[in-house]
PyMOL commands that place a pseudoatom at each C-alpha (Angstrom):
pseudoatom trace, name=CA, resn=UNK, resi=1, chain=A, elem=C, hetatm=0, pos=[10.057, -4.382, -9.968]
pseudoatom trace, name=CA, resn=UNK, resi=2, chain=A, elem=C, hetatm=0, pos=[6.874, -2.848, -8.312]
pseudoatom trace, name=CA, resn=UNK, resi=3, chain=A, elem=C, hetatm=0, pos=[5.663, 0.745, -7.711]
pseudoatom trace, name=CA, resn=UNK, resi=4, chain=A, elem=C, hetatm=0, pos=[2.498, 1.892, -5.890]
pseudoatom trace, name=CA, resn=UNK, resi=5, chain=A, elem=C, hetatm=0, pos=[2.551, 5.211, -7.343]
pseudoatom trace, name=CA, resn=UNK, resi=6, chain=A, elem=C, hetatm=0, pos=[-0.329, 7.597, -5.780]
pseudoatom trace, name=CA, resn=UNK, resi=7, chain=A, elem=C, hetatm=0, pos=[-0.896, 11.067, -7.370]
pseudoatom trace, name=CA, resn=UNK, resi=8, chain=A, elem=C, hetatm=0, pos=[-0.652, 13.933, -4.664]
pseudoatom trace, name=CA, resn=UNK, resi=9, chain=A, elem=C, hetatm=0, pos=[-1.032, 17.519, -4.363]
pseudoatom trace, name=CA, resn=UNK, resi=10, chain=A, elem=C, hetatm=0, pos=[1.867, 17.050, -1.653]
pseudoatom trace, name=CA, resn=UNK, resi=11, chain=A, elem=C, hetatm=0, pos=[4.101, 14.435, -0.245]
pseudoatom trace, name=CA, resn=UNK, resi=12, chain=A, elem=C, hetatm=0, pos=[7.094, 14.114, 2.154]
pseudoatom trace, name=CA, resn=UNK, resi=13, chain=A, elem=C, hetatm=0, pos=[9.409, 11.913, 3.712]
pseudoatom trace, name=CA, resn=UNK, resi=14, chain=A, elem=C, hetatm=0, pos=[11.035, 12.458, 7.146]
pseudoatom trace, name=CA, resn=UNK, resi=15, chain=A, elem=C, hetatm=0, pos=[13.823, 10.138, 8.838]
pseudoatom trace, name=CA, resn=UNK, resi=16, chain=A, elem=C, hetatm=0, pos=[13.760, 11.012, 13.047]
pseudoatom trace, name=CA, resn=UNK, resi=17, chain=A, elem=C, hetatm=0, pos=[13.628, 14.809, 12.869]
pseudoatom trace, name=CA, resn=UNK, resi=18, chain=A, elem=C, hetatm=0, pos=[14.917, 15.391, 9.056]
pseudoatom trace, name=CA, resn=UNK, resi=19, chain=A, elem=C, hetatm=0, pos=[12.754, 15.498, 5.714]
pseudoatom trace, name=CA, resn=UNK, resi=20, chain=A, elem=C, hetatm=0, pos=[14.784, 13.650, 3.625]
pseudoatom trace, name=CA, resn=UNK, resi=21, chain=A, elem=C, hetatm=0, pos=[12.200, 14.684, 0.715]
pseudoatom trace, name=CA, resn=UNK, resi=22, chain=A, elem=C, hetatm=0, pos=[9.346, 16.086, 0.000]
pseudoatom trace, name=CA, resn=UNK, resi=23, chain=A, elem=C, hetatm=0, pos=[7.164, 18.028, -3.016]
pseudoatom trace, name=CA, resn=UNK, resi=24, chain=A, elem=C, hetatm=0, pos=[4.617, 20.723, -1.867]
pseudoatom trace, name=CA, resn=UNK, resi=25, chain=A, elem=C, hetatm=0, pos=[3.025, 20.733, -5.238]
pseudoatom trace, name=CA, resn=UNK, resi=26, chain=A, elem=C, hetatm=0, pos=[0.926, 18.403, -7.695]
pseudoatom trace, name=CA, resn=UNK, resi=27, chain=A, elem=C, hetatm=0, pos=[2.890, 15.166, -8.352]
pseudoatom trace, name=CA, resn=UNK, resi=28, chain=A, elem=C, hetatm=0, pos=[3.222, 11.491, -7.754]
pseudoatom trace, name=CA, resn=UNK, resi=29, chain=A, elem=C, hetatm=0, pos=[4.717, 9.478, -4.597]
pseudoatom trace, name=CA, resn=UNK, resi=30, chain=A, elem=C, hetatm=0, pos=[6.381, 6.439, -5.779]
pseudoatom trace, name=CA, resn=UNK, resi=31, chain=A, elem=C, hetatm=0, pos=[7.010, 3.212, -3.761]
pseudoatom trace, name=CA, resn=UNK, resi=32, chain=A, elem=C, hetatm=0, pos=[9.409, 0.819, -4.946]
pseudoatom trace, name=CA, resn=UNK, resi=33, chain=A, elem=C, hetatm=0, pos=[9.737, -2.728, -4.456]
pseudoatom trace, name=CA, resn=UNK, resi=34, chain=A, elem=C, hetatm=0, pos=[12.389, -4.548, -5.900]
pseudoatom trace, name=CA, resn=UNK, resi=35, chain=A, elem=C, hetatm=0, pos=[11.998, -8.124, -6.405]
pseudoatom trace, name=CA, resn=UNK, resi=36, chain=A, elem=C, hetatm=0, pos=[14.982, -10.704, -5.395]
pseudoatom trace, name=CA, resn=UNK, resi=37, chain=A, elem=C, hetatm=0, pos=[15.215, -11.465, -9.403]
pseudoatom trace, name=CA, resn=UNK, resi=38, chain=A, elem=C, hetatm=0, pos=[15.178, -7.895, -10.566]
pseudoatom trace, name=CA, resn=UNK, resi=39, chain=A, elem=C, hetatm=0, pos=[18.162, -6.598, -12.255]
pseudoatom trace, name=CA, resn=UNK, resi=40, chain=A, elem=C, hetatm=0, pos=[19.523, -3.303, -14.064]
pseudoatom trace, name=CA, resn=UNK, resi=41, chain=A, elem=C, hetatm=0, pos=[17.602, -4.361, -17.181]
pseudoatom trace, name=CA, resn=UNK, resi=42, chain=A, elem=C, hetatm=0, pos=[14.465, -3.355, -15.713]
pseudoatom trace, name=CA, resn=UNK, resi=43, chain=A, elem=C, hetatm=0, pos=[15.455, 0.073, -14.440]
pseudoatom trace, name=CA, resn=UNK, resi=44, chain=A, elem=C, hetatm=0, pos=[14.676, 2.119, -17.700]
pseudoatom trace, name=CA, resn=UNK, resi=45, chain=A, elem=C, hetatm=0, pos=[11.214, 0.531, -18.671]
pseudoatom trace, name=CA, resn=UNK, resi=46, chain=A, elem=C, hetatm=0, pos=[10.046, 1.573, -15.019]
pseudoatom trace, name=CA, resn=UNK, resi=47, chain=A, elem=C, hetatm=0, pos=[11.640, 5.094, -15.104]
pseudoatom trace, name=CA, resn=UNK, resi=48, chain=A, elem=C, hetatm=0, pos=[10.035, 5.043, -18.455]
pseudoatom trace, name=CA, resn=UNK, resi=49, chain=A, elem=C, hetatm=0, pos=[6.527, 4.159, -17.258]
pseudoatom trace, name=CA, resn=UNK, resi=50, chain=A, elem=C, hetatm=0, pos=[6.866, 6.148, -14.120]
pseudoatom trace, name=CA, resn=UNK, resi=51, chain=A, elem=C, hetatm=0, pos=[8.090, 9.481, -16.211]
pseudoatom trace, name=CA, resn=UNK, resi=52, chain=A, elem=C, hetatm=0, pos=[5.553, 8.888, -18.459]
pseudoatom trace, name=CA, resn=UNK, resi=53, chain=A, elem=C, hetatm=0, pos=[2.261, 7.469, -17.211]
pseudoatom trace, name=CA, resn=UNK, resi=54, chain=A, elem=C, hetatm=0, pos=[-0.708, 10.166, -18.023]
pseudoatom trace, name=CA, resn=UNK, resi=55, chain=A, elem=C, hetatm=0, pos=[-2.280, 9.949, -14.949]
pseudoatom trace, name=CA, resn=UNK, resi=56, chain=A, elem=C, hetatm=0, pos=[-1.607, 13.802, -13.231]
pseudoatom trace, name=CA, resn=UNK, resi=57, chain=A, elem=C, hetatm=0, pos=[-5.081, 15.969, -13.825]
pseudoatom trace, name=CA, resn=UNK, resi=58, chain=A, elem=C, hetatm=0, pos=[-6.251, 15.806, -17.562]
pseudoatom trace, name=CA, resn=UNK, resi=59, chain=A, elem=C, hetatm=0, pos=[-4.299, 12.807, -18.158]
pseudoatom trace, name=CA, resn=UNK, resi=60, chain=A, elem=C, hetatm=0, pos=[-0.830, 14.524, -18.344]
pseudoatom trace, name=CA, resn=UNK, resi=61, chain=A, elem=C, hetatm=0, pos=[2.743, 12.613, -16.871]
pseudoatom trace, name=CA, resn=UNK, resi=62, chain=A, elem=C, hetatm=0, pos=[5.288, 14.224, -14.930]
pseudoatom trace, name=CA, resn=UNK, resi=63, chain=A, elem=C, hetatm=0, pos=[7.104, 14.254, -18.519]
pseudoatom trace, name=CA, resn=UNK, resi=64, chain=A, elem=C, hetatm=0, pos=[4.757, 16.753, -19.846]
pseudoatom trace, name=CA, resn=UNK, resi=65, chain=A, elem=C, hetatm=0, pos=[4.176, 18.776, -16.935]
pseudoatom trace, name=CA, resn=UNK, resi=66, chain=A, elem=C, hetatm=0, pos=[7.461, 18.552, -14.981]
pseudoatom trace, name=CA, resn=UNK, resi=67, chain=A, elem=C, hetatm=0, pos=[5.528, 17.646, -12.150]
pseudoatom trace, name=CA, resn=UNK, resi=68, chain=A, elem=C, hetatm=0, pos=[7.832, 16.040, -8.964]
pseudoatom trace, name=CA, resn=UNK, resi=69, chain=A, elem=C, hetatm=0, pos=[8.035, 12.778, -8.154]
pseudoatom trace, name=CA, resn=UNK, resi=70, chain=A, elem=C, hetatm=0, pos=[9.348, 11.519, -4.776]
pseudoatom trace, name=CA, resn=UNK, resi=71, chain=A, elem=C, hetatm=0, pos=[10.718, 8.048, -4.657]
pseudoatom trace, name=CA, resn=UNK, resi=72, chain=A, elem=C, hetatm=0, pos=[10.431, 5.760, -1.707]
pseudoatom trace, name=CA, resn=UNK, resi=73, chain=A, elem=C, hetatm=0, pos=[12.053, 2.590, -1.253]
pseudoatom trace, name=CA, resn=UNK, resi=74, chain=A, elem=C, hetatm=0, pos=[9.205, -0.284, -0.088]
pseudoatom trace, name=CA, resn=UNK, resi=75, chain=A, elem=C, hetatm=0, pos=[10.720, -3.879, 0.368]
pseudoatom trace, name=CA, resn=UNK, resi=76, chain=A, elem=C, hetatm=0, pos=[7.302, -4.716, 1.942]
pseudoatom trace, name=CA, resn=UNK, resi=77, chain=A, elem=C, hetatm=0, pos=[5.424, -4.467, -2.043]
pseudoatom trace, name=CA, resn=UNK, resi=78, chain=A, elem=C, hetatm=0, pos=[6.952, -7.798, -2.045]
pseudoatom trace, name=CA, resn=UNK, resi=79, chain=A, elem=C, hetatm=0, pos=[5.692, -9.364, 1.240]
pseudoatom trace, name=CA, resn=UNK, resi=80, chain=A, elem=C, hetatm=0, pos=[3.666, -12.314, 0.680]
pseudoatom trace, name=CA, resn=UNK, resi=81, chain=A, elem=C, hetatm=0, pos=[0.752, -12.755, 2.956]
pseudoatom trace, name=CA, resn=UNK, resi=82, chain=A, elem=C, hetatm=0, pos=[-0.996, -16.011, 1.947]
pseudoatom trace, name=CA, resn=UNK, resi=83, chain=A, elem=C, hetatm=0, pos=[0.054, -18.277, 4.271]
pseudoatom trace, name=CA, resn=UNK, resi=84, chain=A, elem=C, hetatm=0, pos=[-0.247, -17.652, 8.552]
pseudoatom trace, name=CA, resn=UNK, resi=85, chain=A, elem=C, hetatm=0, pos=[-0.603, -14.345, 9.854]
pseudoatom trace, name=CA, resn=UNK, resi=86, chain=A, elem=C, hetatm=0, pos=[2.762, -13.279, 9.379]
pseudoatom trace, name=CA, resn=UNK, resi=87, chain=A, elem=C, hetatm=0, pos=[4.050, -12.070, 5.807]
pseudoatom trace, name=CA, resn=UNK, resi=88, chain=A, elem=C, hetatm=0, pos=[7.291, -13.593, 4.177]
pseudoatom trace, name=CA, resn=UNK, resi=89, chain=A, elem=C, hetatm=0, pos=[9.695, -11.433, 2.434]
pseudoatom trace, name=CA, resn=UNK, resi=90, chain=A, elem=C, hetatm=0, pos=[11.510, -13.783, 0.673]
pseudoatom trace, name=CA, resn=UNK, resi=91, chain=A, elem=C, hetatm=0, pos=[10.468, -12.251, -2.942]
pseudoatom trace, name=CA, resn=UNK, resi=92, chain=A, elem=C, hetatm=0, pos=[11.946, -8.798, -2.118]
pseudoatom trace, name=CA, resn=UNK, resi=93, chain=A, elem=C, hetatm=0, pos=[15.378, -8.527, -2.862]
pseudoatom trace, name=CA, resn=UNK, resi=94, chain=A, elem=C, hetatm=0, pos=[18.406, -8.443, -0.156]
pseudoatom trace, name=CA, resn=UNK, resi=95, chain=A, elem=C, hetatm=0, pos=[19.706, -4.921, 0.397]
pseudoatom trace, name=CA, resn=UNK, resi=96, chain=A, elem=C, hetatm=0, pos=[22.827, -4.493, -1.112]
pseudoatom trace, name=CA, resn=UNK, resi=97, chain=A, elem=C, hetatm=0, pos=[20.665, -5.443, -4.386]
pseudoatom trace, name=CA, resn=UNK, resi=98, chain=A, elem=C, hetatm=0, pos=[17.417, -3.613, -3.938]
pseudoatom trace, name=CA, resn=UNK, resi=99, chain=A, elem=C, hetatm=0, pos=[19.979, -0.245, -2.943]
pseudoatom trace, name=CA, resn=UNK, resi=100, chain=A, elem=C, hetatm=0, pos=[21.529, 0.271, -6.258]
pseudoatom trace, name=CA, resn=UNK, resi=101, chain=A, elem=C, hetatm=0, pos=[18.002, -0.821, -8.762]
pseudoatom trace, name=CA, resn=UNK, resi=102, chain=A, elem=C, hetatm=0, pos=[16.380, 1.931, -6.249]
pseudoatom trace, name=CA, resn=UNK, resi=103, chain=A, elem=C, hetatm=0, pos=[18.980, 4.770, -6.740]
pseudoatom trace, name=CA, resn=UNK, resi=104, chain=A, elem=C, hetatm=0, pos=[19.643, 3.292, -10.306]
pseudoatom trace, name=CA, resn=UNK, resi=105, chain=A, elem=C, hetatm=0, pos=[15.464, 4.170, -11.098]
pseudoatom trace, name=CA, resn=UNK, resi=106, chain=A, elem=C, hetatm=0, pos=[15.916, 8.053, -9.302]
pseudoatom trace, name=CA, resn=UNK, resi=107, chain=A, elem=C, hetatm=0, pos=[19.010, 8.449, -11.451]
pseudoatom trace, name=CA, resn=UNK, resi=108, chain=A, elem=C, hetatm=0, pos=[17.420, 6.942, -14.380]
pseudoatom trace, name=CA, resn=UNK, resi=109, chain=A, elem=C, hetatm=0, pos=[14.463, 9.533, -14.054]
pseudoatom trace, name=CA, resn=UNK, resi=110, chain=A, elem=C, hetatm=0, pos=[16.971, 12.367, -13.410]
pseudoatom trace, name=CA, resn=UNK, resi=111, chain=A, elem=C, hetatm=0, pos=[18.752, 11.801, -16.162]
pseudoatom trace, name=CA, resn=UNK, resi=112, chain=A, elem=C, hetatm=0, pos=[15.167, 11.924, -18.143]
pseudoatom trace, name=CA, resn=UNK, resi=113, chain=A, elem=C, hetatm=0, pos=[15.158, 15.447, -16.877]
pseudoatom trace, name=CA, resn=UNK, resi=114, chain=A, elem=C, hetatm=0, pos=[12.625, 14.539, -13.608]
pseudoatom trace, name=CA, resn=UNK, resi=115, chain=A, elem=C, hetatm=0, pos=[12.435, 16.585, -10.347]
pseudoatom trace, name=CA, resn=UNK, resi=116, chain=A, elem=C, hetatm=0, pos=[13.195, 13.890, -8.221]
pseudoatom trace, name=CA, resn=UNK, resi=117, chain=A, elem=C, hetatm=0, pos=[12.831, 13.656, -4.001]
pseudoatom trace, name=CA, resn=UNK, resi=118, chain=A, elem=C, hetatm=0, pos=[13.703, 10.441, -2.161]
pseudoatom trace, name=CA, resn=UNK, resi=119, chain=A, elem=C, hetatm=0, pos=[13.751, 8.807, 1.184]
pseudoatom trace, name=CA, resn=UNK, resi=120, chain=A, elem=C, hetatm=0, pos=[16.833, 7.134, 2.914]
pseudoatom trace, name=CA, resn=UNK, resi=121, chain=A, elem=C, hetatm=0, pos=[16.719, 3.616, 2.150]
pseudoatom trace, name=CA, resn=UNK, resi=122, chain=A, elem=C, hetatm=0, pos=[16.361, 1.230, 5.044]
pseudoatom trace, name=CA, resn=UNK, resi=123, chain=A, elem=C, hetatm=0, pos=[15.543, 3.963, 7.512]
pseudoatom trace, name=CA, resn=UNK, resi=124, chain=A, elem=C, hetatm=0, pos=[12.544, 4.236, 9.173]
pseudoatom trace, name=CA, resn=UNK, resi=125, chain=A, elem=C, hetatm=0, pos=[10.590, 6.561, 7.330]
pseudoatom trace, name=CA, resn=UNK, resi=126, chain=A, elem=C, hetatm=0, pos=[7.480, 8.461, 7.783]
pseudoatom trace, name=CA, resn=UNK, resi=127, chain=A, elem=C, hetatm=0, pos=[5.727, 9.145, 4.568]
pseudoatom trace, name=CA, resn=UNK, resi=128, chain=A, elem=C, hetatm=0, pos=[3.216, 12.058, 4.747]
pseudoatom trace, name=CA, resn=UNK, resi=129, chain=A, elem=C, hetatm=0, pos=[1.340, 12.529, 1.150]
pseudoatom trace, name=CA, resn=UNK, resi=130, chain=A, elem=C, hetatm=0, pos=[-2.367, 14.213, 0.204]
pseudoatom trace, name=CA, resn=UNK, resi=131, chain=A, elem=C, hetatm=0, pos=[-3.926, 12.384, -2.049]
pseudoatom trace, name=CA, resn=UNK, resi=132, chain=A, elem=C, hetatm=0, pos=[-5.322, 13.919, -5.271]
pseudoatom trace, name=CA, resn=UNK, resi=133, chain=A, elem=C, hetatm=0, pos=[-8.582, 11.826, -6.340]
pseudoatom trace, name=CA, resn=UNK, resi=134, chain=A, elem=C, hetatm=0, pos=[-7.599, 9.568, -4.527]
pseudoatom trace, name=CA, resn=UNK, resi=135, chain=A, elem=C, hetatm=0, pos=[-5.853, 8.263, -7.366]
pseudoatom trace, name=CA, resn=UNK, resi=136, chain=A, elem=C, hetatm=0, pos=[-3.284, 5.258, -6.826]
pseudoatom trace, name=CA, resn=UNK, resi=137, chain=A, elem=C, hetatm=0, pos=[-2.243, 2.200, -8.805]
pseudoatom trace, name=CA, resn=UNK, resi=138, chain=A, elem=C, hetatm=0, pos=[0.424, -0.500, -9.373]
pseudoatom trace, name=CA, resn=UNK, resi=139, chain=A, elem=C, hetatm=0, pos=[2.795, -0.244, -12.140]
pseudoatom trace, name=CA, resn=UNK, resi=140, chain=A, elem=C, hetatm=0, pos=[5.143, -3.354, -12.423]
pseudoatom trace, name=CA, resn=UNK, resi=141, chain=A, elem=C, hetatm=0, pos=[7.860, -3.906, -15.040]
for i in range(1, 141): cmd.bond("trace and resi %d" % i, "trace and resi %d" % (i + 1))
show_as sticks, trace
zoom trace
């Protein structure tokens, strides 16, 4: 399981002419890859790390603040790009078990007491976000 997690003063998600999420205040945007051999055993740890990492302004975590996060599904974390021009996506897991580790993490965060926005997985989405820093990194579990 892989998250590019970027801290933002804002983010949104929009599917055609609906947001399907957004946060208009200091917070992270999460996207999650799921890997074809993740299971439900690695849901907690990330919710855990993403809850938790101190990296919102003077190293506080969306635990200590209560700052939003808004979670975006991203089978493309996974794509591997080392061989031709074209990237494979055999490491990212098939849908119907990427679906329920992705809504399993936003529950999982919930019930840690997180403000939590999403997108609509396997829509196309456009993902707005203002980066604060910029400040971005990878958090895998």
């Amino acid at each position: 399981m892989r998250a590019v997690v970027a801290r933002v003063t804002e983010a949104s998600v929009t599917v055609g002419d609906e947001v399907t999420g957004a946060i208009d205040e200091p917070g992270l945007l999460v996207l999650l890859g799921i890997h074809a051999d993740d299971d439900a055993s690695k849901v907690p740890a990330m919710a855990r790390k993403l809850h938790e990492a101190r990296i919102l302004r003077d190293e506080e975590s969306c635990a200590t603040t209560g700052a939003p996060l808004l979670v975006v599904s991203q089978f493309t974390l996974y794509g591997d790009t080392r061989k031709g021009r074209r990237p494979s996506w055999t490491a990212a897991a098939r849908p119907e078990v990427a679906e329920p580790l992705v809504t399993a993490v936003v529950d999982a965060l919930r019930e840690r007491g997180a403000r939590v926005e999403t997108g609509r997985f396997g829509a196309m989405m456009t993902v707005r976000s203002v980066n604060d820093g910029p400040f971005t990194l990878l958090i895998e579990v």
